[in-house]
C-alpha positions in Angstrom: 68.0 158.7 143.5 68.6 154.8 143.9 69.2 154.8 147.5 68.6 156.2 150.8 70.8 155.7 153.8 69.6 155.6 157.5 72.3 158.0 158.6 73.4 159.4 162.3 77.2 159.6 162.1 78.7 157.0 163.7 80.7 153.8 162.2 78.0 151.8 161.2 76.1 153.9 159.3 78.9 156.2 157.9 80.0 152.6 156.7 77.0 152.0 155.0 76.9 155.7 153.2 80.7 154.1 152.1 79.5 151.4 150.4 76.0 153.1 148.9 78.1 155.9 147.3 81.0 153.4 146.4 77.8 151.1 144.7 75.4 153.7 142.8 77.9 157.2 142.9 76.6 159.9 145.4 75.0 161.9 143.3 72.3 158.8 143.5 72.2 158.3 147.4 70.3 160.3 149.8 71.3 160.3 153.3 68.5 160.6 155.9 69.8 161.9 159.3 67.2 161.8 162.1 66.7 163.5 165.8 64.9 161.9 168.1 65.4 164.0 171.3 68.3 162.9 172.5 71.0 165.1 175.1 73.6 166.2 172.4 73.9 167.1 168.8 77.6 165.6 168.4 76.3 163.0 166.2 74.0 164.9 163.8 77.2 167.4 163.5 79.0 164.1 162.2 76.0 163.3 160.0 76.6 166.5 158.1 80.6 166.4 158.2 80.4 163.1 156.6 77.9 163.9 154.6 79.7 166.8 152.9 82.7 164.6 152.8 80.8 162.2 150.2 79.1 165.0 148.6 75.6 163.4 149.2 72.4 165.4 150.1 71.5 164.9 153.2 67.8 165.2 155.2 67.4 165.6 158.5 64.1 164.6 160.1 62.8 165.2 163.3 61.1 162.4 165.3 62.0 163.9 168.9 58.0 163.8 170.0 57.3 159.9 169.0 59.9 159.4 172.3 58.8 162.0 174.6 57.3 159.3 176.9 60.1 157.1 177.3 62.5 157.9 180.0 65.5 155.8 178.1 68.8 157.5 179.3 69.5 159.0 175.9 66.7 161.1 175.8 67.0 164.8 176.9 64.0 164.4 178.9 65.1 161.3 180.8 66.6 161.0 184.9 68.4 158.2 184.1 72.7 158.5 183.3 73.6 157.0 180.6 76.0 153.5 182.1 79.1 153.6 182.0 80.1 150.0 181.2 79.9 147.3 178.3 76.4 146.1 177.5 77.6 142.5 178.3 77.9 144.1 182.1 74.5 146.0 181.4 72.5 143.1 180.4 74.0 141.3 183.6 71.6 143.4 185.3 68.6 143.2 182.5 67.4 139.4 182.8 66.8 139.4 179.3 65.5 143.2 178.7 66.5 145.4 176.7 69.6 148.3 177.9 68.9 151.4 179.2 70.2 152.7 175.6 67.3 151.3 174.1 65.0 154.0 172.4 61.9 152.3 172.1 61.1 150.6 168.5 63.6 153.3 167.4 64.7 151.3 164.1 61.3 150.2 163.3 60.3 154.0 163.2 63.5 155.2 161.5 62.8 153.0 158.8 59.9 153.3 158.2 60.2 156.8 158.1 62.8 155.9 155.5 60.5 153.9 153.3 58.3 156.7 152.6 60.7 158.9 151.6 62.8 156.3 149.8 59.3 155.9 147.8 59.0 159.8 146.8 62.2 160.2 145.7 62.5 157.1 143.9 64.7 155.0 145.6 64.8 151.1 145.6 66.8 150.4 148.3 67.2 151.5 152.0 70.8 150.6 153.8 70.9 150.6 157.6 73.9 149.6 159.9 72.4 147.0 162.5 74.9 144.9 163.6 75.2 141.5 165.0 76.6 143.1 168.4 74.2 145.1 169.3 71.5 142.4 168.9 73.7 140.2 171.3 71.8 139.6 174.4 69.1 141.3 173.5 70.5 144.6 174.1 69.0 146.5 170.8 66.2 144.2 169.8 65.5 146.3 166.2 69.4 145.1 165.4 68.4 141.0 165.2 68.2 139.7 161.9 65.0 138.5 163.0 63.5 142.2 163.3 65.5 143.0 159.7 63.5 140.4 157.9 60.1 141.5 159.4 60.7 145.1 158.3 62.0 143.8 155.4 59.1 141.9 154.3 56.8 144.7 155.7 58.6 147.8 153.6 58.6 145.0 150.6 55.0 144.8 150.9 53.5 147.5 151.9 55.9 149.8 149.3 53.9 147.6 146.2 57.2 145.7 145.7 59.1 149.6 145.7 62.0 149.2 147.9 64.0 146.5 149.7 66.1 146.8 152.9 69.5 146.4 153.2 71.3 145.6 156.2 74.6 144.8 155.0 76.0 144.2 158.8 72.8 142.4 160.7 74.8 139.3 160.8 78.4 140.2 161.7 80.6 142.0 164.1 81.4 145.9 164.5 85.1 144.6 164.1 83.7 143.4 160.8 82.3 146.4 160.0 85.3 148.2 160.5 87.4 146.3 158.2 85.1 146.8 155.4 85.1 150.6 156.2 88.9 150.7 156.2 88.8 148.6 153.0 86.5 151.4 151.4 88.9 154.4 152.5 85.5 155.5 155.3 86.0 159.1 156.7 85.9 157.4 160.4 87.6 160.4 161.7 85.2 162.7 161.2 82.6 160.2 163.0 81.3 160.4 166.4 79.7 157.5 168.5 79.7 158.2 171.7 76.3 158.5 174.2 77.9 161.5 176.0 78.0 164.9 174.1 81.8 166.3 175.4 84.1 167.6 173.6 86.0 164.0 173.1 84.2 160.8 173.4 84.0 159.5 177.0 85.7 156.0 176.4 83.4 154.5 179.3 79.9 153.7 177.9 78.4 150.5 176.1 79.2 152.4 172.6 82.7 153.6 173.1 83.7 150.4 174.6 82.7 148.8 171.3 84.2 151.1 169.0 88.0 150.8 170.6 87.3 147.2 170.4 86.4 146.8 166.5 89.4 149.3 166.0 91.7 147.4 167.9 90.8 144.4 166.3 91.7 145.5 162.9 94.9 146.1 163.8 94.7 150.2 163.8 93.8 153.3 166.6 90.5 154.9 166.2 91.1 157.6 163.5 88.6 159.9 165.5 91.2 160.2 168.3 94.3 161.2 166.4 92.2 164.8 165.5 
């Protein structure tokens, strides 16, 4: 294997298991879905459409009891709904915290997760899909370039100079991402994004707002919503 691919399903990552397979062939990338308790399965199901669709193994990996503490409105165990509104609105209502979407270090535990299984099966590189939107405001702190070179530098490190992160995204736009993705020929219609677990996505919360913006940016409707 040459590279591992932090993996749930949605347009970011599915965009970075486009390029990974495009770069190294997918017999040499590893996909690495993980649960983390949270209220629907939709994007896992993704994970392993997509998946099958590149021909890449995937491995799923349960984290679900690291979170059973935290009451972020994701999380099957949580009271709180999940908002229905942008994250620009949400973080109106923050002063400077983190959303209600926020699983709690959730990146720095997926990836490092990652790194020791990148280092097993040989890999050298690790691709995740933080983007600069999500860092915006604050909203997902472990999306900020700032928290990508830290784990960087830490995975770099503490691997004995193994394997190296790569956020291809960290510093532009979903709309951005998007455009690569259609460039690349991405499966986006077999992806799923949305906070809510119905049968189509909801159209209302901080995720779905962001995904028919990017789409509509570039031009073209959400290929998930011609199905």
């Amino acid at each position: 294997m040459e590279a591992l691919v932090l993996f749930s399903g949605g347009v970011d990552s599915t965009t970075c298991l486009g390029i990974a397979v495009d770069k190294y062939g997918s017999e040499n990338v590893l996909a690495l879905s993980v649960s983390y308790g949270q209220k629907h399965t939709k994007e896992i199901d993704s994970a392993r459409a997509v998946a099958k669709h590149y021909g890449v193994e995937l491995y799923e990996l349960d984290l679900s009891e690291m979170f059973r503490f935290s009451d972020c409105s994701l999380l099957k165990g949580s009271s709180e709904e999940v908002p229905h509104e942008s994250y620009a609105e949400q973080l109106k209502e923050t002063n400077g915290s983190p959303v209600s979407t926020y699983v709690p270090f959730r990146n720095g535990l997926f990836i490092s997760s990652a790194a020791a299984i990148a280092i097993s099966r040989g890999c050298s590189v690790i691709y995740y899909g933080a983007h600069s939107d999500d860092a915006a405001g604050n909203a997902y702190p472990d999306c900020s370039e700032a928290f990508n070179n830290a784990m960087a530098e830490a995975i770099w490190v503490g691997s004995g100079n193994q394997v190296r992160i790569e956020a291809p995204f960290v510093s532009k736009t979903k709309a951005d991402v998007v455009k690569m993705g259609l460039d690349l020929g991405v499966p986006y219609e077999l992806t799923w994004s949305c906070y809510e677990g119905g049968d189509v996505p909801c159209g209302k919360c901080g995720t779905c707002i962001d995904r028919a913006k990017a789409f509509a940016e570039n031009g073209v409707s959400d290929p998930a919503l011609q199905c």
